[in-house]
C-alpha positions in Angstrom: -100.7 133.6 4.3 -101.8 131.6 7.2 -102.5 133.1 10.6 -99.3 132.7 12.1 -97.1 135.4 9.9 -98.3 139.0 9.3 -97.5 141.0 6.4 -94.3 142.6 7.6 -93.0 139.1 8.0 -93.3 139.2 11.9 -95.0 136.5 14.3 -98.5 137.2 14.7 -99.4 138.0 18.6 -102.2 137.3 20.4 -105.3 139.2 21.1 -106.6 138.8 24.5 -109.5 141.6 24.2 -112.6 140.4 25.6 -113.6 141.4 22.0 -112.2 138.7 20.8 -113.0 136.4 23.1 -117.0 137.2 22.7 -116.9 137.6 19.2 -113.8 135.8 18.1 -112.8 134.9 14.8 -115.7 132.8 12.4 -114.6 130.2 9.6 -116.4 131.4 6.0 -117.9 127.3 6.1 -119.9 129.0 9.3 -121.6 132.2 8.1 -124.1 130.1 6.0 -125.4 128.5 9.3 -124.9 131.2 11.5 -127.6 133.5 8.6 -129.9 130.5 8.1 -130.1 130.2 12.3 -130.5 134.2 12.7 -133.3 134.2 10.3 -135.0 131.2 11.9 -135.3 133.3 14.9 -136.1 136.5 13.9 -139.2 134.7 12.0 -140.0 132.8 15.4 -139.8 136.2 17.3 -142.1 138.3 14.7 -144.9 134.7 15.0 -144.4 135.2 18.7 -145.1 139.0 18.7 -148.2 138.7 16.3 -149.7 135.3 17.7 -148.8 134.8 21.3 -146.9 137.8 23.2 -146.3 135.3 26.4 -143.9 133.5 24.6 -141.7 137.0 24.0 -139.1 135.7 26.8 -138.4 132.7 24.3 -136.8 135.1 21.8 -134.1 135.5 24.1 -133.1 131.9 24.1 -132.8 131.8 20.5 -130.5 134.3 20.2 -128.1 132.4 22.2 -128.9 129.6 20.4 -127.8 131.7 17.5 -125.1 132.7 19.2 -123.8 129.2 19.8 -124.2 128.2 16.3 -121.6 130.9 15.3 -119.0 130.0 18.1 -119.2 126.4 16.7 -117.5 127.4 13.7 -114.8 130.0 15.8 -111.8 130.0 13.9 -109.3 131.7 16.5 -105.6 132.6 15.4 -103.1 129.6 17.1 -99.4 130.3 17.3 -97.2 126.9 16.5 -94.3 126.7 18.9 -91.1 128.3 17.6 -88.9 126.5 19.6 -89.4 123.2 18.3 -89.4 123.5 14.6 -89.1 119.6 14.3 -92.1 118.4 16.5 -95.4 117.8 15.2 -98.2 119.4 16.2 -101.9 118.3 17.0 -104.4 118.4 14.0 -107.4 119.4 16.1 -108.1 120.5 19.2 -109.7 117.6 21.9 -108.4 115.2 24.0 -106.6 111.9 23.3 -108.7 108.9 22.7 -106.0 106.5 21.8 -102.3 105.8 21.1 -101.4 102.8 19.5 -99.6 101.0 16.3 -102.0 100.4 13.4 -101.5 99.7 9.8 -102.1 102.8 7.7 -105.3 103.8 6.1 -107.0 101.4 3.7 -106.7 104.2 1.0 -102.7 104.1 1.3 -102.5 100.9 3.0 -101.7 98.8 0.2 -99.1 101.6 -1.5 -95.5 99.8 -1.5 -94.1 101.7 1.1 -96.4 101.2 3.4 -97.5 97.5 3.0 -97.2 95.2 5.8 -95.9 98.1 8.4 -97.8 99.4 11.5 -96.8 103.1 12.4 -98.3 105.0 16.0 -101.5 106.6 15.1 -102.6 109.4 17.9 -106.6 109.7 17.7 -108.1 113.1 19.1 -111.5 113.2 19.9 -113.9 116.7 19.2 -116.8 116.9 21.0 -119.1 119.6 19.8 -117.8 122.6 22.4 -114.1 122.5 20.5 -113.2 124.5 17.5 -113.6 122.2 14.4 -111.0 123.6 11.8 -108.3 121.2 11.7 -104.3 122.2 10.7 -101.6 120.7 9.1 -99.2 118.7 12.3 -96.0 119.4 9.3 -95.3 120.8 6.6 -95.4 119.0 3.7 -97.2 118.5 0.2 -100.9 116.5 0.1 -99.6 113.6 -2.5 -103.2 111.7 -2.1 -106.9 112.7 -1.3 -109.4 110.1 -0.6 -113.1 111.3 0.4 -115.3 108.6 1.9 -118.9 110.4 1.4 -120.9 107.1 2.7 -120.7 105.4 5.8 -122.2 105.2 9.2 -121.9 107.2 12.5 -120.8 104.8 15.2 -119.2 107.0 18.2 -116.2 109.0 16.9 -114.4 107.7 19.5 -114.6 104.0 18.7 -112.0 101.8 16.7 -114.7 100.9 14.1 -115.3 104.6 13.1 -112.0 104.7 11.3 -112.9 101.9 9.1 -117.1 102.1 8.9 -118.1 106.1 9.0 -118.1 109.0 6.9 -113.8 109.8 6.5 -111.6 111.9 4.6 -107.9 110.2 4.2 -104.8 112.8 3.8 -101.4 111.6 2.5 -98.9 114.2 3.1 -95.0 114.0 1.5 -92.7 115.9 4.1 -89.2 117.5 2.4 -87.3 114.8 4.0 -89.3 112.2 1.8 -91.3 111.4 4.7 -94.7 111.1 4.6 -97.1 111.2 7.1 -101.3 110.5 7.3 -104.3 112.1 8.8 -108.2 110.8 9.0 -110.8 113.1 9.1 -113.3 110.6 10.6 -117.1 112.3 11.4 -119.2 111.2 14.3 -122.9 111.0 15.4 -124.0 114.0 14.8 -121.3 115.3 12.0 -122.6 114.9 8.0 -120.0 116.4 6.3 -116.4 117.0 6.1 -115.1 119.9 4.4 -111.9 119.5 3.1 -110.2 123.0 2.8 -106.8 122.2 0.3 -106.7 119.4 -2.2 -104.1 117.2 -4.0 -101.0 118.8 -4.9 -101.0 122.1 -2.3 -97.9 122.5 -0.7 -99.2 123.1 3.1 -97.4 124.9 6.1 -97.1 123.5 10.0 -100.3 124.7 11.4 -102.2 126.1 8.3 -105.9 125.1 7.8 -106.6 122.3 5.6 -110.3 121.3 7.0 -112.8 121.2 9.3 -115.6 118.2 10.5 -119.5 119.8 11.5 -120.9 118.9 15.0 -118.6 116.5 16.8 -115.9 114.4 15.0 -112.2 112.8 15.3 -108.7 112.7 13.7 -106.4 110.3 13.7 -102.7 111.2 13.0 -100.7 108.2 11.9 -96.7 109.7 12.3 -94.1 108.9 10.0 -91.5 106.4 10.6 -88.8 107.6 13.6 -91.1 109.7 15.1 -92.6 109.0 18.3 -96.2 110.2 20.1 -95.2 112.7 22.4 -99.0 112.7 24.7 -101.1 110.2 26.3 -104.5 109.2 26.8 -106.7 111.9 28.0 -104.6 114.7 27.4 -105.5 118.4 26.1 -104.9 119.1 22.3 -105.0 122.7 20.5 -105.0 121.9 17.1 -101.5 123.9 15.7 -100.1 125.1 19.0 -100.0 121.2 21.4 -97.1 119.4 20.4 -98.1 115.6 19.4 -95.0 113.6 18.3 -91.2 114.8 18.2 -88.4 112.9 16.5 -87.1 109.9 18.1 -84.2 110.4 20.1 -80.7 108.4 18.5 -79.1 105.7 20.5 -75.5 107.7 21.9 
């Protein structure tokens, strides 16, 4: 069940404790890191106490470092908005980087359906203080999966990352017969991509599907009669920012 339901069937609400706030929420990918960091400085801090006591104050600054490598992988609650059912909702959180018409992604490109057309593509840039766990922008079923393990790591944020770096490519069918794509696309400092459903899972708006390490972006190319809804520069939270609504009819 994804974070937006309980078990009585009710919406999910918010916690605004400072609980949560300090210590919110930490994706399972995380944990790994988080241990690995913690144990890094507790060796660092017994070295310290045995072989130079002046460097005691330094302990400190590791556990915030250690504190900062678990917030990196924060996994907070987000609430899609329930009074626009049909709008699509940002993947990841970020800003804008671009709005414009492109072909879709080489891996579905050259399907039938989508030969020859351009459709708007939204790209939202992560820098490394956002939360990396990306969500579904409609509900729909992942038809195609295409992992691109090797590549490069030009700036997330430039046109040639789609093409040259480290991707994952998401087809998604909506009920309509729709269908709808989303590139993971990893940056300078990201090396892996962890894709968090696979080929055939029927996915909710706003449910978890994957997540990018250490800075990233995603592209959202919408499906056909559906417009962007932001601009350049603008705010995203990944399952709550609405990024594209249906276009309006001609009266």
């Amino acid at each position: 069940m994804d974070a937006t339901s309980s078990s009585s069937g009710e919406a999910a609400r918010p916690d605004f404790s400072v609980r949560a706030a300090l210590f919110p929420h930490i994706n399972p990918e995380g944990v790994k890191f988080g241990l690995a960091a913690l144990a890094i400085c507790v060796a660092l801090a017994v070295l310290a106490e045995l072989f130079c006591p002046c460097l005691r104050f330094s302990t400190g600054l590791m556990c915030l470092l250690v504190y900062g490598v678990f917030l990196f992988f924060r996994d907070p609650e987000r609430y899609p908005p329930e009074n626009e059912p049909d709008a699509m909702l940002s993947p990841a959180d970020g800003r804008v980087c671009q709005v414009a018409k492109r072909p879709m992604p080489d891996a579905f490109g050259e399907l039938e359906e989508f030969k020859g057309r351009e459709y708007w593509c939204v790209s939202v840039f992560m820098s490394v203080f956002n939360v990396h766990v990306n969500r579904m922008p409609a509900a729909g079923t992942i038809e195609k999966l295409q992992y691109v393990a090797a590549g490069k790591f030009f700036n997330a944020s430039l046109d040639k990352a789609s093409k040259e770096n480290e991707r994952c490519n998401w087809l998604v069918r909506t009920a309509d017969g729709g269908a709808y794509a989303v590139t993971q696309i990893a940056g300078l400092v990201a090396r892996r991509i962890v894709p968090l459903a696979s080929e055939g899972a029927k996915m909710e708006r706003a449910e978890r599907f994957g997540l990018i390490r250490f800075g990233s972006r995603l592209d959202i190319y919408l499906p056909e009669g559906v417009e962007p809804a932001v601009r350049t520069g603008q705010t995203m939270v990944a399952g709550e920012t609405v990024v594209a609504r249906p276009a309006r009819k001609a009266e």
